[in-house]
C-alpha positions as a printed Julia matrix, in Angstrom:
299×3 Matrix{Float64}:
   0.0     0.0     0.0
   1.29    3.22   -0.63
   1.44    6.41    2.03
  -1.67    7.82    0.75
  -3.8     4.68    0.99
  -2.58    4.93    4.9
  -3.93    8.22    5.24
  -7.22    7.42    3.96
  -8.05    4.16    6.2
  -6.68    6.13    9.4
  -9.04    9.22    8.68
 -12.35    6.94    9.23
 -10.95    6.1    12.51
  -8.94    9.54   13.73
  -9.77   13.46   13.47
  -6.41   14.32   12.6
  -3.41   12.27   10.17
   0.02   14.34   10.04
   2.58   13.38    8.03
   5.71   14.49    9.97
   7.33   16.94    8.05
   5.0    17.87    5.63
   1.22   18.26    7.28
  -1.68   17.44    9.02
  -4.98   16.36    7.5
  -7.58   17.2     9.68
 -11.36   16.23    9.95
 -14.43   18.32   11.28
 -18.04   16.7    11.76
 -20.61   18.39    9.97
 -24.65   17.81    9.92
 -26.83   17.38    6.69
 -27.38   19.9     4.74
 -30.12   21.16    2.57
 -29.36   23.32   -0.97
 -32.6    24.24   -1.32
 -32.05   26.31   -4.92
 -31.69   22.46   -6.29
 -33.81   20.54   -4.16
 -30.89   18.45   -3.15
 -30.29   16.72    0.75
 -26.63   15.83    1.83
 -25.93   13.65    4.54
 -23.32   14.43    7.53
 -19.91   14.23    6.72
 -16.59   14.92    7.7
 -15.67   18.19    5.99
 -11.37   17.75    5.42
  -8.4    20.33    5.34
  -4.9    20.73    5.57
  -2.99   22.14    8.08
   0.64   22.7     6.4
   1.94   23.53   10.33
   1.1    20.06   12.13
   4.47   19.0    11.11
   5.66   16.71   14.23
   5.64   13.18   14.23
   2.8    11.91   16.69
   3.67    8.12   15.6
   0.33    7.35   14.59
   1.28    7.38   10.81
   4.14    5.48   11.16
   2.71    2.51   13.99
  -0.28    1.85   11.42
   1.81    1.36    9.11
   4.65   -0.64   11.1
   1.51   -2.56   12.31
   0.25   -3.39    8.31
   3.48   -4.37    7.02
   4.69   -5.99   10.17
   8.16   -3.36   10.21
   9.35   -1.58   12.81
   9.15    2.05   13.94
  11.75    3.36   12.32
  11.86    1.77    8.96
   7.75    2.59    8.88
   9.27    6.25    9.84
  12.31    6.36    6.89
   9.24    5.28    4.58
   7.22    8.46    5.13
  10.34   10.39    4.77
  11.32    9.21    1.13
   7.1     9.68    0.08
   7.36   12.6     1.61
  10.06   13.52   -0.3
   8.89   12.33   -3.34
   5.88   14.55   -2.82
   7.76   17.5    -2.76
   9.95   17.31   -6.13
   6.67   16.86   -7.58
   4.56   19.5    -6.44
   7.63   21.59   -8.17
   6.09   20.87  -11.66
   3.06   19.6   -10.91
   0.18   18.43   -8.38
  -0.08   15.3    -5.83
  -3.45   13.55   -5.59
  -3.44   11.7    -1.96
  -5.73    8.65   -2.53
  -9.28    9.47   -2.2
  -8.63   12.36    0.19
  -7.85   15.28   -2.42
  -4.98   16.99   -4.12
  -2.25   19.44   -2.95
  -0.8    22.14   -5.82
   1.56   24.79   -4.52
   0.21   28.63   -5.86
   2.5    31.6    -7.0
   3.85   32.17   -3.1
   5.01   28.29   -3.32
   2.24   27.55   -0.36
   0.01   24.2    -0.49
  -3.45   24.58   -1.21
  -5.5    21.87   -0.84
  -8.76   20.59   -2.54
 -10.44   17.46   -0.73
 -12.1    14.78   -2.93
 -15.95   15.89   -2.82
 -16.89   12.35   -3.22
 -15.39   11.04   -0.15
 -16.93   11.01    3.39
 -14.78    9.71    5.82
 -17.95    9.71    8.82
 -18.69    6.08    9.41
 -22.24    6.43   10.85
 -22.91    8.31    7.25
 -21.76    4.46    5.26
 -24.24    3.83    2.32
 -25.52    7.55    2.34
 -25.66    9.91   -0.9
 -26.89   13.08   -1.7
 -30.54   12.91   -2.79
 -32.34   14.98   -5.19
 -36.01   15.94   -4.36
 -38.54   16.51   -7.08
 -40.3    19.77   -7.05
 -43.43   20.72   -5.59
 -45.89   22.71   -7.86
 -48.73   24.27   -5.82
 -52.28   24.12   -7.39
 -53.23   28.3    -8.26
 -57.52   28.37   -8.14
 -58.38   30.5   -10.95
 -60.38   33.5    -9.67
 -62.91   34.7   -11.67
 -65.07   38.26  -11.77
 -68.73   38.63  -11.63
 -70.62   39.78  -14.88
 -70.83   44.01  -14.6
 -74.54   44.75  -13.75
 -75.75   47.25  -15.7
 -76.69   50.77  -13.88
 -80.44   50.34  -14.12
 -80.37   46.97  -12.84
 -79.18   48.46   -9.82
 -81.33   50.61   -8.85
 -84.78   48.45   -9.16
 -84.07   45.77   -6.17
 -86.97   43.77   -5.55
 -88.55   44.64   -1.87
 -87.94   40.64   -1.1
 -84.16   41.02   -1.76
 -84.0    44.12    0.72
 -86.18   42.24    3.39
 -83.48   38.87    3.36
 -80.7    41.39    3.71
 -81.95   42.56    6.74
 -83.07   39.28    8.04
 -79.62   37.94    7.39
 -77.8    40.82    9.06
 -80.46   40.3    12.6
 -79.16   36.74   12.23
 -75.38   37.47   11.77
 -75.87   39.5    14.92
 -77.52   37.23   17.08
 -75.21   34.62   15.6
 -72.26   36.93   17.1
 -73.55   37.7    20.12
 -73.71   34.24   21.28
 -70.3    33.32   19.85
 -68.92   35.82   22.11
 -70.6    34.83   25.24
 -69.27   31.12   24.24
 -65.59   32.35   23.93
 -65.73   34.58   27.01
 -66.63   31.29   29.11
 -63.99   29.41   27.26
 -61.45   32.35   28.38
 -62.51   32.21   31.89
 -61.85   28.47   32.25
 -58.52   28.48   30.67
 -57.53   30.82   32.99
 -58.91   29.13   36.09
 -57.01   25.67   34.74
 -53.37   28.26   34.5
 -54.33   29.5    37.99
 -55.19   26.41   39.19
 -51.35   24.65   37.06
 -48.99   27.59   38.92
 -50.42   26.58   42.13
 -49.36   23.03   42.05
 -45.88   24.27   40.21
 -45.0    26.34   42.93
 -45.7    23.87   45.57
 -43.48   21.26   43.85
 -40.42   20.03   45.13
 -37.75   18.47   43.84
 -35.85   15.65   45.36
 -32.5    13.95   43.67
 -32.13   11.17   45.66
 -28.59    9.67   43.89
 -26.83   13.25   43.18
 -24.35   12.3    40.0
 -20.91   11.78   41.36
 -17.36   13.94   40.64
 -14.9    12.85   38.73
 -11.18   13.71   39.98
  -8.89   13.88   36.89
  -5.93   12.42   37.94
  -3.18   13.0    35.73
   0.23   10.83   36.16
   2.98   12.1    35.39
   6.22    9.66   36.74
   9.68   10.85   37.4
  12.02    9.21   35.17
   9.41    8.08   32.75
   9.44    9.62   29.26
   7.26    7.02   27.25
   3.53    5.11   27.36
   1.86    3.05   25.55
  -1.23    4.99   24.32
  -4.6     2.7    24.55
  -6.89    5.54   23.16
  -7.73    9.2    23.6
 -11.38   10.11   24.34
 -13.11   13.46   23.86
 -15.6    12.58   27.06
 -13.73   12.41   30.24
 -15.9     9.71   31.88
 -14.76    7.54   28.7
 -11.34    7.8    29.93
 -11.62    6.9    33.38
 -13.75    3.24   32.27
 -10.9     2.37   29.96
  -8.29    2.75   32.73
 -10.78    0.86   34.78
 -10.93   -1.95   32.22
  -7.37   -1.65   31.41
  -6.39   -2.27   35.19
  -8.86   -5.4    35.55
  -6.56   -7.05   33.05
  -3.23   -6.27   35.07
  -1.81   -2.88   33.2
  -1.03   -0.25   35.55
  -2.99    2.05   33.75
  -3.12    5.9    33.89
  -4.35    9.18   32.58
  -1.59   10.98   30.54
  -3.25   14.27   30.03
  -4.35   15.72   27.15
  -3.48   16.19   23.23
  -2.82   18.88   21.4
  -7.18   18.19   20.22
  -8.13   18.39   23.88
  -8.45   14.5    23.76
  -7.88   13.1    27.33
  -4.97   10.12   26.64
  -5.25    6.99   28.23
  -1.88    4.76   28.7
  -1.53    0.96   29.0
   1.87    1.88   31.53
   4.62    3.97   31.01
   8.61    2.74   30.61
  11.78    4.23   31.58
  13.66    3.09   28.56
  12.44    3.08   24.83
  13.32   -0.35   24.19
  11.47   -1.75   27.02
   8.46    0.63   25.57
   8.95   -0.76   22.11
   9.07   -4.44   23.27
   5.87   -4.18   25.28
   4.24   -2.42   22.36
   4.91   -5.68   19.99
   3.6    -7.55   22.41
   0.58   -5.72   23.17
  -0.25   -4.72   19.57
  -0.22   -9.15   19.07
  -2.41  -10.16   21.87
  -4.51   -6.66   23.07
  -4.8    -3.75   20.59
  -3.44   -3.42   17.28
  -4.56    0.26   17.66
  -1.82    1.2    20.25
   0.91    3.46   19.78
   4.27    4.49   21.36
   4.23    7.8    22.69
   7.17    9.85   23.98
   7.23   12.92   26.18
């Protein structure tokens, strides 16, 4: 697989892919949208751009990829060097297309732009989603048509019957009024007896929380003489954190909270080493029997 195909699997899973030394690729959920001049619906999606400054190596990149081809850190690491080099002679002359993620040109100031793939949604709960197209609704326009003009002298001789059912009708739109308004007054004066009688009980309510929602203490450990962890996960809700290092301690890690990324994401450690190749060795062994997710991480 080549580095872009990497970038694309890790950006269903992560927020955020940098390629150390060159730039991040970072993710931002959106909700549907609605384009209403075409009649067209778009499902949520994870709207992509570049950041050409997230330039350090995190080690995610390169322990996917040490994971996939079964290499270590280091040669996964000289790997993304040489694409990344490759990547840069060409934008020179021309343009690099990164998998299904977009393309990167460099403009007259020699900075990247970037234009993501349109056609690519890298949201998981949107899978098997498109855009859909809506037909339109035409409205049904009744056809209003005048009254024949009465001629002048037709006007003017009303037959005495016609006069006497306009009056009758009038007495009876009166009466007809009359007791309509007695009827709404009554229904007036018992919807304000029921709003009366609603505030009373409102005000006499009271409230009781018997089980009051506990604090969480974030503890964050940080041991003398220890420079790197194995990362198990990083979780945007801190509750999330503390049940992994739960879980992580019922199956014998000495777990911990590392604190938090550069995203605000609260890290969560398997246990942290002294020594790199201790880390590194652990790592192999956890990536085989626990998490093929994890990652060395060095501070």
């Amino acid at each position: 697989m080549t580095l872009a195909n990497y970038i694309n699997d890790l950006l269903y899973r992560y927020d955020c892919v940098i390629v150390p030394n060159f730039g991040g690729f970072v993710t931002t959920k959106i909700g549907a949208k609605l384009n209403a001049s075409k009649n067209t619906f778009y499902p949520p999606k994870k709207q992509l751009t570049f950041n050409a400054y997230l330039q350090h190596n995190d080690g995610l990149l390169a322990n996917h990829i040490a994971s996939v081809e079964k290499v270590s850190f280091e040669k996964a690491t000289e790997k993304i060097s040489i694409e990344v080099d490759r990547w840069k002679n060409l934008l020179e002359t021309t343009f690099v297309k990164v998998d299904e993620v977009g393309t990167l040109t460099l403009n007259e100031e020699k900075q990247l732009i970037f234009e993501p793939n349109k056609n690519s949604n890298f949201l998981v709960e949107s899978f098997g989603l498109s855009e859909t197209e809506s037909k339109e609704i035409k409205r049904f326009k009744e056809e209003i048509k005048t009254l024949p003009r009465v001629e002048e002298e037709t006007k003017k001789v009303i037959p005495i019957f016609v006069k006497r059912a306009a009056v009758a009708a009038a007495v009876v739109g009166i009466i007809y009024t009359g007791w309509n308004g007695i009827q709404n007054k009554q229904q007036e004066e018992k919807l304000a007896n029921q709003e009366k009688s609603l505030e009373k009980k409102i005000q006499s309510a009271t409230f009781v929380i018997d089980n009051p929602l506990p604090t969480i203490n974030l503890n964050v450990i940080k041991e003398e003489g220890i420079n790197f962890y194995i990362v198990a996960g990083a979780f945007q809700v801190v509750e999330n954190a503390v049940k992994k290092v739960e879980e992580l301690k019922n199956q014998g890690f000495d777990a911990k909270i590392i604190g938090k990324n550069s995203w605000g994401l609260t890290q969560v450690a398997f246990d942290g080493y002294t020594t790199k190749e201790k880390a590194r060795k652990e790592l192999l062994r956890i990536k085989e029997t626990i998490s093929e997710d994890a990652w060395l991480l060095e501070k």
